[in-house]
C-alpha positions as CSV (number, residue, x, y, z in Angstrom):
1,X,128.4,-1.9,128.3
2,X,130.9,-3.9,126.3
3,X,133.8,-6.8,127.7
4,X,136.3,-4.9,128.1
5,X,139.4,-6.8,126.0
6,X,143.0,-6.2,126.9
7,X,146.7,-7.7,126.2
8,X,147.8,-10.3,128.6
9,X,150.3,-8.6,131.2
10,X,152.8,-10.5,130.3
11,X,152.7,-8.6,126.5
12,X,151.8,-5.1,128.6
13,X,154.8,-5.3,130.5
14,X,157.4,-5.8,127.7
15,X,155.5,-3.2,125.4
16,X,155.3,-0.6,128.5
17,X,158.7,-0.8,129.4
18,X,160.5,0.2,126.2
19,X,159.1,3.6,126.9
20,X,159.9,3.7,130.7
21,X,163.5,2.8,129.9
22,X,164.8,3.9,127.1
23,X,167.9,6.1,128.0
24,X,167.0,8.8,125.7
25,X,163.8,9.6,127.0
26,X,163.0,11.4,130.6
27,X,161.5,8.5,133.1
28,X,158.5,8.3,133.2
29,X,157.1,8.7,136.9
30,X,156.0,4.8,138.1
31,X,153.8,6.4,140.4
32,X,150.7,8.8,139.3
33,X,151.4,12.7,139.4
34,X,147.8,13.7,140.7
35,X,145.2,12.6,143.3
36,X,141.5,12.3,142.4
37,X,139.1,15.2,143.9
38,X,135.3,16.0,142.5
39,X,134.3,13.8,139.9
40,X,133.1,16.1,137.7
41,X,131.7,14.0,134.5
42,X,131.0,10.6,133.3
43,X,129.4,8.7,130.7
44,X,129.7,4.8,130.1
45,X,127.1,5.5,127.0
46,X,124.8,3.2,128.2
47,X,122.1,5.7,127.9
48,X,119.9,6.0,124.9
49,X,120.8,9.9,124.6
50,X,124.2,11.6,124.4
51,X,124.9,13.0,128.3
52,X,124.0,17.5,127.9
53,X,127.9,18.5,128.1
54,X,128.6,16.4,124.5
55,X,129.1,18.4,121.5
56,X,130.3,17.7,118.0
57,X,133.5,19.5,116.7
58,X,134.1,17.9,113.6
59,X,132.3,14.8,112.3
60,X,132.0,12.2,112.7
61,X,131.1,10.3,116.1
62,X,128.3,7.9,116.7
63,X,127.1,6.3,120.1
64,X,126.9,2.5,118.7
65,X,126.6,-0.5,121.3
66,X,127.3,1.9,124.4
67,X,130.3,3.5,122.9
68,X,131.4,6.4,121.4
69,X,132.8,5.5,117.8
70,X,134.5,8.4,115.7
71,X,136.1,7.7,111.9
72,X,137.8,10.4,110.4
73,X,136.0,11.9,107.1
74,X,137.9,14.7,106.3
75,X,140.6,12.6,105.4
76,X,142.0,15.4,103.0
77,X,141.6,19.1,101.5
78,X,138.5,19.7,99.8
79,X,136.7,22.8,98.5
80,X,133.4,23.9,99.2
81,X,131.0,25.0,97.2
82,X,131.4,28.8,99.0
83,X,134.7,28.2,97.5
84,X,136.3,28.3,101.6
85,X,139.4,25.5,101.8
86,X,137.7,22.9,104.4
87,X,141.0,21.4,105.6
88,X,141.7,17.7,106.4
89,X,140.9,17.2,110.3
90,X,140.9,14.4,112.7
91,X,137.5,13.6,114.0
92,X,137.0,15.4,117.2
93,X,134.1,15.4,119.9
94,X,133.9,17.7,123.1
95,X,133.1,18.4,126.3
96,X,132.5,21.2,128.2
97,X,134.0,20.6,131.2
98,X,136.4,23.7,132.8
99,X,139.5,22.0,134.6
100,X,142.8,23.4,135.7
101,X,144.5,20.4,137.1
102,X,142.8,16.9,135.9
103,X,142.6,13.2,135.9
104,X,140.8,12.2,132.9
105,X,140.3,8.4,132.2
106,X,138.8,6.4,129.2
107,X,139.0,2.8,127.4
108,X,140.3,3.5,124.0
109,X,139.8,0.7,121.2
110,X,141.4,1.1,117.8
111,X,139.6,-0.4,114.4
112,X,141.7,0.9,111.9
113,X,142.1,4.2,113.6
114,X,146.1,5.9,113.6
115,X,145.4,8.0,116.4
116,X,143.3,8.3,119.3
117,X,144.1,11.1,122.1
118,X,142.8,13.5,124.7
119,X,143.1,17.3,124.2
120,X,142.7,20.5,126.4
121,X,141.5,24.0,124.8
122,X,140.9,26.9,125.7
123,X,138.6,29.0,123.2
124,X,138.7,32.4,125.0
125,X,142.9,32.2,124.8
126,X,144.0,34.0,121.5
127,X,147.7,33.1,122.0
128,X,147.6,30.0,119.8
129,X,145.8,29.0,117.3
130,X,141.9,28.2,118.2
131,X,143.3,28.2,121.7
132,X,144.9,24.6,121.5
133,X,146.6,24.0,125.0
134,X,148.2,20.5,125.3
135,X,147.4,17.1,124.6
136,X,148.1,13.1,124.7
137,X,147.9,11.2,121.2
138,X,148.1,7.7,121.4
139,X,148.7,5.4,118.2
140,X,149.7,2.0,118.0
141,X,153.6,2.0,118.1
142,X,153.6,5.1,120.2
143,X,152.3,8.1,122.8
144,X,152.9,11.4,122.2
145,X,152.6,14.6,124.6
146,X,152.1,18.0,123.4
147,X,152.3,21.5,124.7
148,X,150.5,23.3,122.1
149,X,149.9,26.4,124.3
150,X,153.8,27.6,124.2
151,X,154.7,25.2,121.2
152,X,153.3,23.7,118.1
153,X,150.1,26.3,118.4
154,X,151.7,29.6,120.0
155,X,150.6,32.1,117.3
156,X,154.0,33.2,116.1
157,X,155.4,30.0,115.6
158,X,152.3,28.5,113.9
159,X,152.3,31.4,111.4
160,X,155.9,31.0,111.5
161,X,155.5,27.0,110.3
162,X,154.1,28.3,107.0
163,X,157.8,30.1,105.9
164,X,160.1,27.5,104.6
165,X,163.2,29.3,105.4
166,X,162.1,29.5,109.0
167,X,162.1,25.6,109.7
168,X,165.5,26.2,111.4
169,X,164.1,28.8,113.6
170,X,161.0,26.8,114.7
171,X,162.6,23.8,115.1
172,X,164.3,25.5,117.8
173,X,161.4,27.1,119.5
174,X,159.7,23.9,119.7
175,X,162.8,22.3,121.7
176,X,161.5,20.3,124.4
177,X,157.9,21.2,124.3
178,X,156.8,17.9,122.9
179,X,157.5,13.7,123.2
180,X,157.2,10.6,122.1
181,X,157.7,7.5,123.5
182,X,157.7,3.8,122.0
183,X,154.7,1.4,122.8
184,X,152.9,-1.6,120.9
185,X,149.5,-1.7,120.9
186,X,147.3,-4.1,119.4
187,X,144.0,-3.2,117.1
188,X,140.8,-4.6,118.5
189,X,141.7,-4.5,122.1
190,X,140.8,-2.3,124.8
191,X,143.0,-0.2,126.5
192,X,142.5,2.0,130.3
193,X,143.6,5.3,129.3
194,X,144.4,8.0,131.6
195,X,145.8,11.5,131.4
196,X,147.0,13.2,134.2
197,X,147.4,16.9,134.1
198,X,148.6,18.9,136.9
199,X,150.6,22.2,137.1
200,X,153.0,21.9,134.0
201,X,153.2,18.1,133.8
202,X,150.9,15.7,131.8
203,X,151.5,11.9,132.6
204,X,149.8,8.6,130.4
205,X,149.4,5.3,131.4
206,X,148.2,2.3,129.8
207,X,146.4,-0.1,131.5
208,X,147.6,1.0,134.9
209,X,151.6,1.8,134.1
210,X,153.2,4.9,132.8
211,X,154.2,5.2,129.2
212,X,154.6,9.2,129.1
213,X,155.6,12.5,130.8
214,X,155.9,15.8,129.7
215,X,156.9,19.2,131.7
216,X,156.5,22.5,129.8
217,X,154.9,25.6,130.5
218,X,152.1,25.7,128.4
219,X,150.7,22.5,130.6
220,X,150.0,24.6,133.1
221,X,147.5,27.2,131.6
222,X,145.0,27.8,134.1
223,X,141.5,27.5,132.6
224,X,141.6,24.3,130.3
225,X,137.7,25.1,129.3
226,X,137.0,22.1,127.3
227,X,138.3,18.5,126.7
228,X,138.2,17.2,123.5
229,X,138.2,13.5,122.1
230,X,139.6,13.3,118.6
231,X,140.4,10.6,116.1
232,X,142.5,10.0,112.7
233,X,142.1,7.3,110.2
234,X,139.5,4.2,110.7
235,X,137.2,3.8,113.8
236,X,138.4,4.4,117.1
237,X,136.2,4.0,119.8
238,X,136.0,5.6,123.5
239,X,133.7,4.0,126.9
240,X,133.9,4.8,130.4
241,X,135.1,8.4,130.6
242,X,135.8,10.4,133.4
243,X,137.0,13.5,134.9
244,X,138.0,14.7,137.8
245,X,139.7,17.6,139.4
246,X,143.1,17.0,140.5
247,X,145.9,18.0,142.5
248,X,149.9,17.5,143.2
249,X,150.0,13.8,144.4
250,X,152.6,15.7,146.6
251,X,153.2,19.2,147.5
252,X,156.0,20.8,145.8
253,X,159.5,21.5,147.8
């Protein structure tokens, strides 16, 4: 296990807040959306084998000093020898774990990485493209939400995306179905990640306060099959994941 390393609270705080009160932004819940049920997976890669339920996706992750380190290598478009287009791709492993509603919580640690985040598919969907549902990207100046599932991914609008003259059209459909708000992180340090998933709502928090919410429909798609751990750029590295199944922290009026 490594020392865990984080900012001192006093830098936390101030970074945390400019995303929990900016004016232009919904507020982000202070208190979390879901309550804990079955833990269902966990690995603090302490053991000298990957745990079954790993996969790779698309390279490159290592298990180095009892963490799981991914760089990005497909840092852009390249050719094959088959001639096929092998396009530039973060560096993504999985797990298959099926959830509907979810608490999943990490330590993230960037080394040059741009992005680290937490994604939800569903292979066996066909409505968006290889049945991306919703996820939580994390960078250093900021955390993003996405519903992929009725966004970004929907199949029309991602064929859509490749027509010029139907940016205006797009733009539109993807209205409200993705945001970011403004942190500061620090390279080198690690940070308690957790993503909260329940019903149509995703909620992040660093180190124990919220720095992101999202509602939109595609959020709630009810057979989230596999979680996936991706990241761009330089190492990034993940330790003490969990998940659990969720649900409401309160019932619904």
């Amino acid at each position: 296990m490594t020392t865990r390393l984080t900012c001192t609270a006093l830098l936390c705080l101030a970074s945390f807040a400019i995303a929990a009160d900016n004016p232009k932004l919904p507020r982000v819940p202070s208190k979390p959306i879901a309550v804990k049920k079955e833990l269902l997976f966990e690995d603090d890669f302490s053991a000298s084998t990957p745990a079954k339920p790993w996969h790779r996706v698309v390279e490159t992750f290592t298990f180095e000093n009892g963490e799981l380190k991914g760089t990005q290598t497909r840092e852009t478009d390249s050719t094959a020898p088959d001639g096929k287009v092998i396009k530039a791709h973060a560096a993504v492993h999985g797990l298959e774990i099926p959830t509907q509603d979810s608490v999943v919580e990490c330590r993230i640690k960037f080394d040059g990485a741009t992005m680290i985040d937490v994604e939800f598919d569903d292979r066996q969907f066909a409505g968006s493209h290889y049945g991306h549902l919703c996820r939580a990207q994390v960078r250093l100046n900021g955390v993003t939400i996405i519903d992929e599932k009725d966004g970004n991914m929907r199949s029309d609008i991602y064929d859509m995306k490749k027509d010029p003259a139907k940016k205006a059209e797009v733009a539109k459909l993807l209205a409200g179905r993705q945001v970011t708000y403004p942190v500061k992180l620090e390279t080198g340090k690690w940070y308690a990640l957790v993503v909260e998933t329940v019903g149509d709502e995703m909620r992040v928090s660093l180190d124990g306060k919220g720095v992101a919410w999202l509602k939109s429909s595609g959020i709630a798609h009810t057979t989230k099959s596999k979680i996936e751990l991706g990241v761009a750029g330089k190492t990034g590295s993940f330790d003490d994941v969990k998940v659990w199944n969720a649900a409401p922290a309160k019932p619904k009026k």
